[in-house]
C-alpha angles and dihedrals in degrees: 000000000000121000133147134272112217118217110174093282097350133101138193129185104227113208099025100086137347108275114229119221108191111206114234111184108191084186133100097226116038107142095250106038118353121173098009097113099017093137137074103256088030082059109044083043095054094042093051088051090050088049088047095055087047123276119155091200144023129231114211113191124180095177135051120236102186123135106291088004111161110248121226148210123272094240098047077048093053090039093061106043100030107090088045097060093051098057098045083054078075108057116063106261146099109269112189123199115223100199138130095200118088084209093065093036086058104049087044097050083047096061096047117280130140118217136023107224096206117191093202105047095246085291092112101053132045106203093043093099096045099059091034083056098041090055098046099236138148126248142212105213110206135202117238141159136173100227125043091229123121132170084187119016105203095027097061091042093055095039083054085049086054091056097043087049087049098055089039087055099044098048083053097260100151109238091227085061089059130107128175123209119192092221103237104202106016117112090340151119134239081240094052086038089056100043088042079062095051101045097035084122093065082064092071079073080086101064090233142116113253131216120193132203120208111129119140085335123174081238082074094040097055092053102046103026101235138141113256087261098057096061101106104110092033089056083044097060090039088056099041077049103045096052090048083055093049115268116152108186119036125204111218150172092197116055115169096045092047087041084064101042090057098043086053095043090046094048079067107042110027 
């Protein structure tokens, strides 16, 4: 059933199409591309191609989270990502914030973004919600766990997602702002990647909207033994998957490609 996701003074029409997020890293050292448009004008570039071949949105990230990356600071984060949300905040788009740290979230919903993209499902840091709350955006609640260990898969996903819904309601985050993301790639296995692929559909349970992260993952290397930059087909058959299975919104490097590959897999199956 279609019905629309609020972000501040955005809409989208969930249910219609599959929504493109196309993946900006303003690191040096993201596991994919770090350091590639680390700079101002690398990076608007970059964002105004993305938004060419299709995104709806755009994903900044000012610090890695792959596998044994080096955490930062708030304010290196914010050093590094802040001129560039404010420029995007220009353009007319929806510019995302993939950040654990309430600090950033706030500075960038101050200058103007949408969503806070929250790896760890607004479990890590206590004053997330609220700011994500007092602004009015919208949130991509992630999956995340510190040991790749699991007695039930999907139940212990989605009882993490309950948690996560209850702490975004109660801080006053509207339900119809809210987005969940299983987390591929983040404390699990090849073997939970693979069955979070195959029961993505149990997830609608949850009355929400689901992204879903795939892009040039390990999970594709691993299966098909090939270096990050030769992912292509392997984040292809995740997507094609993935929407099949229910995603609505897809994270991706590659947009244009992916943009095609969702406008073809949703001329089958919406």
């Amino acid at each position: 059933m279609a019905y629309m996701l609020k972000l501040r003074d955005k809409e989208l029409e969930i249910g219609k199409r599959t929504y493109i997020m196309g993946i900006l890293n303003m690191t040096p050292d993201s596991f994919s591309d770090g350091g590639k448009y680390n700079t101002l004008e690398k990076g608007m570039e970059r964002a105004l191609k993305m938004m060419e071949d299709g995104a709806d949105i755009i994903d900044v990230g000012g610090e890695s989270s792959r596998p044994g990356y080096e955490p930062v600071t708030a304010e290196e984060e914010l050093s590094r990502i802040n001129d560039i949300v404010k420029k995007l905040c220009e353009v007319d788009t929806i510019i995302s914030i993939d950040t654990m740290k309430s600090k950033v979230a706030y500075e960038c919903l101050k200058n103007g973004a949408h969503i806070i993209n929250d790896i760890w499902g607004l479990q890590r840091d206590p004053d997330m919600a609220k700011v994500v709350a007092d602004h009015g955006a919208g949130v991509v609640i992630m999956h995340n766990k510190e040991v790749a260990e699991y007695h039930d898969l999907l139940q212990e996903v989605i009882n993490f997602f309950e948690k996560s819904i209850d702490i975004a309601l109660k801080a006053g985050i509207k339900k119809e702002s809210i987005m969940i993301d299983p987390g591929i790639g983040f404390g699990k296995t090849l073997e939970h990647n693979l069955t979070l692929m195959k029961r993505l559909d149990e997830l609608k349970i949850l009355g929400l909207p689901i992204l879903l992260g795939t892009s040039r993952k390990s999970m594709i290397g691993r299966v098909l033994n090939l270096d990050v930059n030769e992912r292509m087909e392997g984040t292809a058959a995740t997507v094609a998957v993935g929407i099949v299975k229910g995603a609505d919104i897809v994270r991706v490097h590659d947009v244009k490609e992916m943009w095609r590959v969702a406008k073809m897999t949703d001329a089958m199956v919406r």
